[in-house]
TIVOVO-953441 format. One record per residue (C-alpha): residue in three letters; z negated, y, x negated. Coordinates in nm, 2 decimals, m for minus. Layout:
[r 'ALA',[Z,Y,X]] ...
//
This chain:
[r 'UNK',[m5.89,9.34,7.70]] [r 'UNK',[m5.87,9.70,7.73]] [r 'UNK',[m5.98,9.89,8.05]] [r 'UNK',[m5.74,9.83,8.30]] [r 'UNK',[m5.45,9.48,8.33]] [r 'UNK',[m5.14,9.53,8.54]] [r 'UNK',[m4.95,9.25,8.73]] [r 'UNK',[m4.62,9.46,8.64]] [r 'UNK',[m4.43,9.19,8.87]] [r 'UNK',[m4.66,9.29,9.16]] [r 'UNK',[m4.70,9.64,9.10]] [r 'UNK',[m4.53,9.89,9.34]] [r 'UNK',[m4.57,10.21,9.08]] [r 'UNK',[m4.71,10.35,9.40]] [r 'UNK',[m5.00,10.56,9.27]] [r 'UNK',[m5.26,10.52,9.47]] [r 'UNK',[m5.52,10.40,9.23]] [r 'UNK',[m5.41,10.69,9.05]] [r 'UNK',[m5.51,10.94,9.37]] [r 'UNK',[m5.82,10.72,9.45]] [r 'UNK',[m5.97,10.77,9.09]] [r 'UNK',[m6.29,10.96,9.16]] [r 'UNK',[m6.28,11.05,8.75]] [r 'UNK',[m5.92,11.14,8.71]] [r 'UNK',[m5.87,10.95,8.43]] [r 'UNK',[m5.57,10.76,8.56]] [r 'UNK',[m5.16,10.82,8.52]] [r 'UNK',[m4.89,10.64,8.64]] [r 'UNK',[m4.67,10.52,8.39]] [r 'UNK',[m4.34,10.35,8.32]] [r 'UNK',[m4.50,9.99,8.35]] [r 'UNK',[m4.80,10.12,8.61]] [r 'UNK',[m5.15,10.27,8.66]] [r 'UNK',[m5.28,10.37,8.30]] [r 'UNK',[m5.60,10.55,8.15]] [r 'UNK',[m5.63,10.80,7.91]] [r 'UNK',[m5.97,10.83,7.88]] [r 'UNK',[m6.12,10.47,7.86]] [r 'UNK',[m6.49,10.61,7.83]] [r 'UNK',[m6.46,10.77,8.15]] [r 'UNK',[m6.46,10.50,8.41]] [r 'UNK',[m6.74,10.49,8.62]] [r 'UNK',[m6.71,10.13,8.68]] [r 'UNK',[m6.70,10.21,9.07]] [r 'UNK',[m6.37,9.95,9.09]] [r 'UNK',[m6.18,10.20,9.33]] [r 'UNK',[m5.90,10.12,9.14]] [r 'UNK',[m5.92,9.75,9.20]] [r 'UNK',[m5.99,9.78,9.53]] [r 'UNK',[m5.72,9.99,9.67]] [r 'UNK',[m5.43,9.83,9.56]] [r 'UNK',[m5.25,9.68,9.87]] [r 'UNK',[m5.09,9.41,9.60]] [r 'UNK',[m5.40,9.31,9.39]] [r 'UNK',[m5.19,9.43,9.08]] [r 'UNK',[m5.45,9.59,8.91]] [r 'UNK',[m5.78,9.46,8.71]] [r 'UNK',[m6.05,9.65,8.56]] [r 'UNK',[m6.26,9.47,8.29]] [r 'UNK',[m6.56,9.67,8.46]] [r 'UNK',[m6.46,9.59,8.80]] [r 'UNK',[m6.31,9.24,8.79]] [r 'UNK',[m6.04,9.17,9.04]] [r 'UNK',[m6.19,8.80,9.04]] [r 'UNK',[m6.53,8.93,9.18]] [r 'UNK',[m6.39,9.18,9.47]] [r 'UNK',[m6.41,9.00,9.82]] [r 'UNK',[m6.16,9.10,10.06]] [r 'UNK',[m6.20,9.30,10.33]] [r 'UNK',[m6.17,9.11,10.69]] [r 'UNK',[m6.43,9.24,10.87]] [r 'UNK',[m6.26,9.49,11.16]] [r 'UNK',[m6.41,9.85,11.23]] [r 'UNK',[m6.62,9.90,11.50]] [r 'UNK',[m6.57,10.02,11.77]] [r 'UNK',[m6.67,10.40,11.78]] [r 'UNK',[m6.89,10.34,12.09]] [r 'UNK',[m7.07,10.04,11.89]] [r 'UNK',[m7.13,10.21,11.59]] [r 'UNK',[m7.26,10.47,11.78]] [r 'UNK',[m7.52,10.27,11.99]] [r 'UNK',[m7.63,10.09,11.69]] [r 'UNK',[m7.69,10.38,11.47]] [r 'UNK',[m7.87,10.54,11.75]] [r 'UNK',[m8.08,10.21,11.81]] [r 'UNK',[m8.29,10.23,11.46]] [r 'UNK',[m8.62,10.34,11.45]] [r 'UNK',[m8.88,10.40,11.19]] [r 'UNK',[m9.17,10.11,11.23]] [r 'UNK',[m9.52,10.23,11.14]] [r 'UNK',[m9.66,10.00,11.29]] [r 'UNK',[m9.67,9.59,11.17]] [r 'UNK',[m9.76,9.27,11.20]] [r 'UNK',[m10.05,9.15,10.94]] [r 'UNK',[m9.80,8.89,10.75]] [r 'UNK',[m9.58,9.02,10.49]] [r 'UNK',[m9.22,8.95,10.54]] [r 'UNK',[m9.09,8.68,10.30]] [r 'UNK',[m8.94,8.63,9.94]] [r 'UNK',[m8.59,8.54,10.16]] [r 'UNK',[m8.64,8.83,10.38]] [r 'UNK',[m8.69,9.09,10.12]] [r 'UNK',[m8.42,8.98,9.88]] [r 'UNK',[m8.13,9.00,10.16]] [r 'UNK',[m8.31,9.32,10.31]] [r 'UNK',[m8.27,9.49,9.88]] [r 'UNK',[m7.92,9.30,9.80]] [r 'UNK',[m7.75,9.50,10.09]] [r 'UNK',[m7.94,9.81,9.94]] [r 'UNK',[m7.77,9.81,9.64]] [r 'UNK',[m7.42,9.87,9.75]] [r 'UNK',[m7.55,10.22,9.92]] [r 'UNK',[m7.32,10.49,9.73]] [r 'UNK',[m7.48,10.68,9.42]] [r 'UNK',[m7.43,10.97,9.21]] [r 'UNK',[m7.11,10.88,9.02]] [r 'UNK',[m7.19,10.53,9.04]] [r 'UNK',[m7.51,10.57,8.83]] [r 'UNK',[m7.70,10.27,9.05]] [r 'UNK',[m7.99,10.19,8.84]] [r 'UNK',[m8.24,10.15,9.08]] [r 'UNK',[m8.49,9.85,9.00]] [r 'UNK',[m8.71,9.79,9.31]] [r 'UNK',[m9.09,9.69,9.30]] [r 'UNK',[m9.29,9.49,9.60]] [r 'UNK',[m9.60,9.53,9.66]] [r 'UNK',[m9.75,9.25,9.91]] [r 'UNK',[m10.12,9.26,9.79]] [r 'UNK',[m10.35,9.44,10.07]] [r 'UNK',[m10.58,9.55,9.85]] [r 'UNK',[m10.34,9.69,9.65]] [r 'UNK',[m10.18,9.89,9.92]] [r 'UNK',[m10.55,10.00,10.01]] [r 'UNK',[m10.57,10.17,9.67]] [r 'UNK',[m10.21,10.32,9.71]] [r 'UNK',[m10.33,10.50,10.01]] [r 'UNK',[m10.66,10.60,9.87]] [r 'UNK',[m10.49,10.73,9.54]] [r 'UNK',[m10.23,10.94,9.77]] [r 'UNK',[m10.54,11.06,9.93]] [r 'UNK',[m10.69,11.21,9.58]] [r 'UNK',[m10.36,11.37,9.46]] [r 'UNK',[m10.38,11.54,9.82]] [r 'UNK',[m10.71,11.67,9.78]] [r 'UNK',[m10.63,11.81,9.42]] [r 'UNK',[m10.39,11.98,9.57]] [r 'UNK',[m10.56,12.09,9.90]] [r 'UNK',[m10.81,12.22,9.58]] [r 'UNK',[m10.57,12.36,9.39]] [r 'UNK',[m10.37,12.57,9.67]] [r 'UNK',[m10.03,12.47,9.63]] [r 'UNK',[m9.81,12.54,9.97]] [r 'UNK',[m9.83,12.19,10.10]] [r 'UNK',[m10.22,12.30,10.14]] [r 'UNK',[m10.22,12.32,10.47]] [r 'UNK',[m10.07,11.99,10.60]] [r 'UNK',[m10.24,11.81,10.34]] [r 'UNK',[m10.51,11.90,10.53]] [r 'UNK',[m10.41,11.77,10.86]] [r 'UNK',[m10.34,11.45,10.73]] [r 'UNK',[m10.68,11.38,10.49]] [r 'UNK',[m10.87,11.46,10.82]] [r 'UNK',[m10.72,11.20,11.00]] [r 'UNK',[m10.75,10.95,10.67]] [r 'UNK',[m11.09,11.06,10.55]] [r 'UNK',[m11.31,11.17,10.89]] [r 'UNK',[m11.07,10.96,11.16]] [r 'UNK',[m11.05,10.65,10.98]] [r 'UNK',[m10.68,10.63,11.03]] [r 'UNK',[m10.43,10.51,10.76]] [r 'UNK',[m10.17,10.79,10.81]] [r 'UNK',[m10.06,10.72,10.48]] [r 'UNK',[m9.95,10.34,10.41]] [r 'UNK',[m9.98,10.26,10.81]] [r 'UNK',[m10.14,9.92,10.70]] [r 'UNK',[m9.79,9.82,10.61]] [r 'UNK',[m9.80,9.50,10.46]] [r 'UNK',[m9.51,9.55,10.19]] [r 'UNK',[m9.42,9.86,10.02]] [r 'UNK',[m9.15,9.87,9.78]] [r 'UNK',[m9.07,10.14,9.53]] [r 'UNK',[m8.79,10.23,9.36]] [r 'UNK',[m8.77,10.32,9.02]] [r 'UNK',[m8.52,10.48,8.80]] [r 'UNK',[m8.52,10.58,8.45]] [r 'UNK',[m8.59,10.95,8.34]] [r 'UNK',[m8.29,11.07,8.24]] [r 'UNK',[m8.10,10.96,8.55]] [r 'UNK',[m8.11,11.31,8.77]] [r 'UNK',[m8.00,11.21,9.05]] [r 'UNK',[m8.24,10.90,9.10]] [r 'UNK',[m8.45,11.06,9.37]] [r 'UNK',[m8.08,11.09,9.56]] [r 'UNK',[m8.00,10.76,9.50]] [r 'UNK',[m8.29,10.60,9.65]] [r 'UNK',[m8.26,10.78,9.98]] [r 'UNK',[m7.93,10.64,10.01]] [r 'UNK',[m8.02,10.31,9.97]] [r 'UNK',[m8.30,10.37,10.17]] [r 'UNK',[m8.02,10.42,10.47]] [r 'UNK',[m7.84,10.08,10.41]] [r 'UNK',[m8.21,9.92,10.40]] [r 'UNK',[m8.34,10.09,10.71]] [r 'UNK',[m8.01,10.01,10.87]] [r 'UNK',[m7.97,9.65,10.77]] [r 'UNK',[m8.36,9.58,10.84]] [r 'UNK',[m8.32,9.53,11.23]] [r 'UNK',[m8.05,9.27,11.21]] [r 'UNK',[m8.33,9.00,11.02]] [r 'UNK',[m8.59,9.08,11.20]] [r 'UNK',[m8.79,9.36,10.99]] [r 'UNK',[m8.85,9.72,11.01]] [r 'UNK',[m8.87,10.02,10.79]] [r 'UNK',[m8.98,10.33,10.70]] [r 'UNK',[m8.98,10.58,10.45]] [r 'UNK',[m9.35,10.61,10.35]] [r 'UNK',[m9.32,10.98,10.23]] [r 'UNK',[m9.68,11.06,10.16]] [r 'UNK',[m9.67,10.80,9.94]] [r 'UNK',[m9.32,10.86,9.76]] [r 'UNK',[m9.42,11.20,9.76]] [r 'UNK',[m9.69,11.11,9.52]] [r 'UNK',[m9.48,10.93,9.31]] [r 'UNK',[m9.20,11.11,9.25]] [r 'UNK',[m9.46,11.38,9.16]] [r 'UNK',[m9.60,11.15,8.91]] [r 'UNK',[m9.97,11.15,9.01]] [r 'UNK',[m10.07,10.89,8.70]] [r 'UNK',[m10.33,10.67,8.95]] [r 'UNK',[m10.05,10.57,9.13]] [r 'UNK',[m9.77,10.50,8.89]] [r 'UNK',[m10.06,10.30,8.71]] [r 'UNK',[m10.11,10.09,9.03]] [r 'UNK',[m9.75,10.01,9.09]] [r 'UNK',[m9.69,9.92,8.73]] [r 'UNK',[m9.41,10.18,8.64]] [r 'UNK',[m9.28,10.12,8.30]] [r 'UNK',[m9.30,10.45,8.05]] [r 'UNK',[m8.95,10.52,8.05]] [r 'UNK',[m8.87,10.51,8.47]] [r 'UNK',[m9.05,10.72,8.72]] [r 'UNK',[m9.07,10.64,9.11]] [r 'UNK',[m8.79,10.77,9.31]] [r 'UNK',[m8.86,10.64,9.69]] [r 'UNK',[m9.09,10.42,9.87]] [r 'UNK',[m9.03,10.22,10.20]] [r 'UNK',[m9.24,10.04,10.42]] [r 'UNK',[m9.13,9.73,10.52]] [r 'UNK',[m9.28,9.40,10.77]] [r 'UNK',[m9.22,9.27,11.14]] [r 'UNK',[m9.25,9.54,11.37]] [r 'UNK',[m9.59,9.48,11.61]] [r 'UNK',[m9.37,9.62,11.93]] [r 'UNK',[m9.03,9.61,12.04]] [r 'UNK',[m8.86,9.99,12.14]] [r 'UNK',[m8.70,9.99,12.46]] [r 'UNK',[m8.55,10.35,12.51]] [r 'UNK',[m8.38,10.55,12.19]] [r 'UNK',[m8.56,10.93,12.20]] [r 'UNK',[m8.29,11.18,12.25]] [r 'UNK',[m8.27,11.48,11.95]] [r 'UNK',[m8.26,11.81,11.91]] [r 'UNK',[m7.89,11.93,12.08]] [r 'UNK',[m7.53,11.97,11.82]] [r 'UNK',[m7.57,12.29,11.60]] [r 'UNK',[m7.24,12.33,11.50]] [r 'UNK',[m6.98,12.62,11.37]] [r 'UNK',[m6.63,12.59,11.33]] [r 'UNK',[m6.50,12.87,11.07]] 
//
């Protein structure tokens, strides 16, 4: 089969796949949508998608695995509420959210957007206490090497290995009781991107089954700087490096009010 199959007896010839290409590898032809550059599909299945006549197939994006879209737009004054309502959870119950929980919670993550399609992400939990405890305490050390070693981050560094080492507080993993990384492999540059997008869709998603999120940055901070303790602790395969890391669990208390942020800074030019 090559790239793309066209219902010509459907087929309207009316170009919008051809507009809604993000590569530009699409023409309309005498018979249709066709591609000139095969190797350039990002397998994003735009294409598919669009067609108001389901004319089109892409052997990377099969028609036969697209669901339709039924679900109506919100409301502006909904979506507005509930984007408003989410709130980063540091602090958790002791019981780590289930198998069930986690699965739905990283299956809506993976349809966040990413750098031309790349995806790639590969997702770790990490459930074991004591193996959190050891996260934290590595993050700890790469902070005081680089408390040592000056580096402009000095400073706050500072502020939060006070509160860790003297204060007894866990200011870094919150005594979450799940952490999940995300990984991606070397070469893809815009991993670290990636991640914080699905990141969103998680953090979104979470409150609707119960959990909550947040980003633990001290943590992914670490990782993404490759401090070798940790990546040894999480397990990260030679080839992938860690991108994010997000705490997840059921939050110990219920928000009532939603904090109000710094006013509009906006220019129209």
């Amino acid at each position: 089969m090559d790239l793309l199959k066209v219902d010509t007896d459907k087929c309207l010839r009316c170009g919008i796949c051809v507009d809604c290409c993000p590569s530009c590898i699409l023409n309309l032809g005498e018979n249709g949508p066709e591609c000139h550059f095969d190797r350039g599909c990002m397998s994003c299945g735009q294409c598919v998608a669009i067609c108001p006549v389901g004319a089109l197939d892409n052997k990377y994006a099969p028609l036969a695995e697209q669901r339709p879209v039924t679900m109506p737009v919100l409301k502006p004054e909904t979506a507005y509420e509930f984007l408003r309502m989410r709130r980063s959870v540091r602090n958790f119950k002791p019981v780590p959210p289930t198998d069930e929980d986690l699965m739905r919670l990283l299956d809506v993550a993976r349809y966040a957007p990413t750098a031309g399609n790349s995806q790639g992400l590969y997702y770790v939990v990490i459930r074991d206490a004591e193996k959190i405890k050891a996260i934290a305490e590595a993050v700890a050390n790469w902070m005081e090497d680089e408390v040592a070693a000056g580096t402009e981050n000095k400073r706050y560094f500072m502020t939060v290995l006070r509160a860790y080492r003297e204060r007894g507080q866990d200011i870094i993993a919150r005594h979450a009781p799940c952490l999940v990384f995300a990984l991606a492999r070397r070469l893809n540059i815009t991993g670290v991107s990636n991640a914080e997008q699905s990141w969103a869709y998680a953090e979104l998603f979470a409150p609707t089954i119960g959990l909550g999120t947040t980003i633990a940055g001290f943590i992914q901070s670490c990782g993404i700087a490759g401090y070798r303790p940790l990546l040894d602790l999480v397990g990260v395969p030679a080839k992938q490096n860690i991108v994010g890391t997000l705490m997840v669990g059921y939050p110990k208390y219920k928000y009532k009010r939603m904090p109000e942020r710094q006013h509009l800074k906006i220019e129209f030019r």
